[in-house]
C-alpha positions in Angstrom: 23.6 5.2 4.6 21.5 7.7 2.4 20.4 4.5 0.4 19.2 2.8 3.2 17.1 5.9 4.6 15.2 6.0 1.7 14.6 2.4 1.3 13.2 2.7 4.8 11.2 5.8 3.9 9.6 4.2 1.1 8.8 1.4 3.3 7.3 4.0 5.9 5.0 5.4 2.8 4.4 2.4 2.1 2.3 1.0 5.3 0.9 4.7 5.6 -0.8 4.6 2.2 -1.9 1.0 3.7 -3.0 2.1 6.4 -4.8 5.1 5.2 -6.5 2.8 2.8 -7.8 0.3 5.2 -9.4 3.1 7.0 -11.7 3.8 3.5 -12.3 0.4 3.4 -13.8 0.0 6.6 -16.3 2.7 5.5 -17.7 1.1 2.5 -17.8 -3.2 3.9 -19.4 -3.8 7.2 -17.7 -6.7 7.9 -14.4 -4.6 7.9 -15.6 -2.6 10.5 -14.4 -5.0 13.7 -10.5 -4.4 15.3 -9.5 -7.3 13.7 -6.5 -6.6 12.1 -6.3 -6.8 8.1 -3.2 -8.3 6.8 -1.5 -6.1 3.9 -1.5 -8.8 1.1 -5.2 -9.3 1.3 -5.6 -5.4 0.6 -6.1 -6.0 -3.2 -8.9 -8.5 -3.0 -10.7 -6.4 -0.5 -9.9 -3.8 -2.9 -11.4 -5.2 -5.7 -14.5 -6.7 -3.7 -15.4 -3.3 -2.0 -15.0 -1.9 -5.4 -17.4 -4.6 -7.3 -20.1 -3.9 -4.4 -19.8 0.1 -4.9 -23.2 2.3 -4.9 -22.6 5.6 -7.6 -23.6 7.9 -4.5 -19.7 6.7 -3.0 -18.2 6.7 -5.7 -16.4 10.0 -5.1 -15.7 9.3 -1.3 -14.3 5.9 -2.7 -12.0 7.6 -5.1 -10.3 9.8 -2.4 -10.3 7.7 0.7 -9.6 4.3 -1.3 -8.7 4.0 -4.9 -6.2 7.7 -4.8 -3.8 5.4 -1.4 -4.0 1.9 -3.9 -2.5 3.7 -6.6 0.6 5.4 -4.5 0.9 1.9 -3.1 1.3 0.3 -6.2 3.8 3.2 -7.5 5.7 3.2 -4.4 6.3 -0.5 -4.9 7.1 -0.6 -7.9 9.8 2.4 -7.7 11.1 0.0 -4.6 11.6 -2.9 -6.3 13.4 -0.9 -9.3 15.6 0.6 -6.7 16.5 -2.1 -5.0 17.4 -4.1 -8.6 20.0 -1.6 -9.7 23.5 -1.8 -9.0 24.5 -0.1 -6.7 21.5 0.3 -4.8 21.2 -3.8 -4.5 24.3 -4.7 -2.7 23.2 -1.9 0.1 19.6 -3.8 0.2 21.4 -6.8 0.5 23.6 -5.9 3.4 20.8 -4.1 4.8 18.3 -6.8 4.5 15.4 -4.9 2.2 13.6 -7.3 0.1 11.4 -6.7 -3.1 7.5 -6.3 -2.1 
């Protein structure tokens, strides 16, 4: 049971970080900005796009709102997939049905 809370808390850090990081986006690429919704695994190309097109006066806004969120993603997934490979942890992701991101 503990195992699976914390899968499913990683999972919920996870799409905040996403979410948190969208929202930067939307601030630096205009054609962002409509409701249409922005599918997590396109989040790196925008990523790197939004980051080719940067001024130097965002930089620092980017840093915070954007590039700080992309980083805990990336950390968080990885210590998800490492969690769910050991042992023990694995047949509780399996019965569960967690899969590696």
């Amino acid at each position: 049971m503990a195992v699976n809370n914390s899968l499913k808390s990683k999972k919920i850090q996870i799409q905040d970080f996403q979410f948190k990081m969208i929202e930067g986006l939307k601030e630096f690429d205009d054609s962002l900005k409509s409701n249409e919704a922005i599918k997590p695994d396109y989040i790196s190309e925008i990523y790197q796009r939004v980051k080719k097109n940067l001024q130097e006066d965002d930089f620092e806004a980017f840093e915070n709102k954007v590039r700080r969120p992309y980083q805990q993603i990336k950390l968080l997934k990885s210590q998800f997939n490492k969690l769910i490979s050991k042992k023990p942890y694995s047949f509780v992701a399996t019965l569960m049905g967690h899969k590696p991101y």
